[in-house]
N, C-alpha and C positions, 0 to 999 in steps of 0.2 A: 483635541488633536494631540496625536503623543508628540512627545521633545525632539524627537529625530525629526518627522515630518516636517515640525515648526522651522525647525533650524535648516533641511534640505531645501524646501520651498523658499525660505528668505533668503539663502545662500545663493543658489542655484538661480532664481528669479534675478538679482543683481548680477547677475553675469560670474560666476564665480564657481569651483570646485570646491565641493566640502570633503576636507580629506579627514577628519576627526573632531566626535565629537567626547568631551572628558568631563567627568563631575565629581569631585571631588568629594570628603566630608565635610569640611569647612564650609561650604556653600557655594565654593569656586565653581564655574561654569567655564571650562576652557575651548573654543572652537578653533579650529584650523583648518584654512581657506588656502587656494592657491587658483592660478590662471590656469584656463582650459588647455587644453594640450592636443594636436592632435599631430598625426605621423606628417611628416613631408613627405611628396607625392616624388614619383621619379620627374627628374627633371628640375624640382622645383627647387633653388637657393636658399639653404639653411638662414630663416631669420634669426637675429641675436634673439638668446634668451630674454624673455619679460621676465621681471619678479614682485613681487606684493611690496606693496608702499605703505607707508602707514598713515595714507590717505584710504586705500583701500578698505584699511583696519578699520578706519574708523567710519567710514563708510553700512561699513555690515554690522560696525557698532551700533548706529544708533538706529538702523534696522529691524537689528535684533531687537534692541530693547522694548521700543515699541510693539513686536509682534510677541514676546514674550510675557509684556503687561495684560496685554489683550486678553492671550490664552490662560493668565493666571500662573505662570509656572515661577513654584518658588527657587530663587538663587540669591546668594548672597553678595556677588561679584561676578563679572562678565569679562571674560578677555578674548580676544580674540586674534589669532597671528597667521603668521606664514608659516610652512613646512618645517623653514631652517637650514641651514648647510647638511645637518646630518639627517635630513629626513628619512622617513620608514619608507621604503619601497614596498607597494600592499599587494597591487595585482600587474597583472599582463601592462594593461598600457604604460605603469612605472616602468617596468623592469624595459619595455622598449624605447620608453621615452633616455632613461637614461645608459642605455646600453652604450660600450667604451669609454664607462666613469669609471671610479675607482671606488669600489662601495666593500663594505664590512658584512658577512653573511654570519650567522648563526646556523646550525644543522642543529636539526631536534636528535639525532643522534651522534654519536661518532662515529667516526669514517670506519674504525677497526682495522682487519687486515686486508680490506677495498684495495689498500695503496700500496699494497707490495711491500713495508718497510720506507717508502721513500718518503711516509709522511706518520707521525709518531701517529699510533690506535687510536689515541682518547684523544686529539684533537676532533674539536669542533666548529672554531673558529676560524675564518679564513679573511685578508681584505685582498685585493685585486683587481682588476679589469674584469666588466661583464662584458658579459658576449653571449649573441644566442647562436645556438646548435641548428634548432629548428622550433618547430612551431611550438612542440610542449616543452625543450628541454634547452637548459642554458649551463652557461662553464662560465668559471671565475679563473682567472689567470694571473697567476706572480711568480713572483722569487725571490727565497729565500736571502735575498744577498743584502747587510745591513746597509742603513743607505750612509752614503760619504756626508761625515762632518764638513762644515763650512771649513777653505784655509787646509784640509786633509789632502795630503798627496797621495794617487792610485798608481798603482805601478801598470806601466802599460802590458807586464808579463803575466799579470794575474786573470786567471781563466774565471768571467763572468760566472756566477750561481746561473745552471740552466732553469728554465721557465718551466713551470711546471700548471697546470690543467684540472680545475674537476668540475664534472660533469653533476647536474641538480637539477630536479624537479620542482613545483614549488611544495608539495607536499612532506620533502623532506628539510625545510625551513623553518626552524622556528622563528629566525626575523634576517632582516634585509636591509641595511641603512646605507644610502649617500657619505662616504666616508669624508671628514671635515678634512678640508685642503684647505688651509690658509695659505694665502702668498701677500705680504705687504708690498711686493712691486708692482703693485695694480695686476688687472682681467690683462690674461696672454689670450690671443686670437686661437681661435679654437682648431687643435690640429698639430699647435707648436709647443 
């Protein structure tokens, strides 16, 4: 059996998503595993987020290894994790699972003159609020406006950087990341 099949079927079989599998030269064998996902229903009450434990980990650790002795497949070391705060957003059900995050895009090109001047050509970089458009097509949404140091006074007369909008397919993405929000005042209730 090839490495993908091994690792989707042990993955998958233990109750799990396999979001990536990485091999390295060294001999490393990296997998990354996360909880199933799927939409909430109209009606239905947003459960809090689940996240991988490293009970989990080590769960599909010793999994693997055993399924990977079997098949004969050489590695040198075996790790196996969670997504991670910055994870890659790959297909459709990321981008709607985490639709009204704050996520980091890539463009396989630059905008050019798309943006009227209101956003430099050779920008390609964007982070912001997703949101989707409709079924093939989604917008990232921010502003420009630098964010207030801690103890910084804002003057109440200064006119807000307006919000500004762009419109993506996934085709013109080279990549898509969950952008890392640390807060050390602990999980805010989702909304606030």
């Amino acid at each position: 059996m090839a490495l993908q099949q091994i690792v989707e079927q042990t993955v998958t079989g233990l109750g799990y998503d396999l979001v990536e599998i990485e091999r390295t030269a060294g001999g490393l064998l990296r997998i990354t595993i996360d909880l199933p996902w799927t939409a909430p229903t109209e009606g239905e009450a947003d459960l809090p987020e689940a996240f991988i434990t490293v009970e989990d980990c080590e769960k599909v650790t010793r999994q693997l290894q055993f399924a990977l002795e079997v098949d004969g497949v050489d590695y040198q070391r075996l790790e196996v994790s969670s997504p991670g705060i910055d994870r890659l957003l790959r297909n459709t059900v990321d981008f709607e699972r985490f639709a009204g995050q704050l996520v980091d895009i890539t463009l396989k090109a630059p905008i050019g003159a798309a943006a009227q001047g209101q956003v430099h050509a050779n920008r390609k970089k964007f982070r912001g609020t997703l949101e989707r458009v409709d079924a093939e097509h989604w917008q990232i949404v921010w502003s420009d406006e630098p964010p207030v140091k801690p103890g910084q006074r804002v003057s109440k007369k200064r006119e807000p950087a307006p919000l500004q909008a762009l419109g993506f397919v996934f085709d013109e993405l080279q990549e898509a990341r969950l952008a890392p929000v640390v807060s050390f005042k602990g999980r805010a209730a989702k909304g606030h």
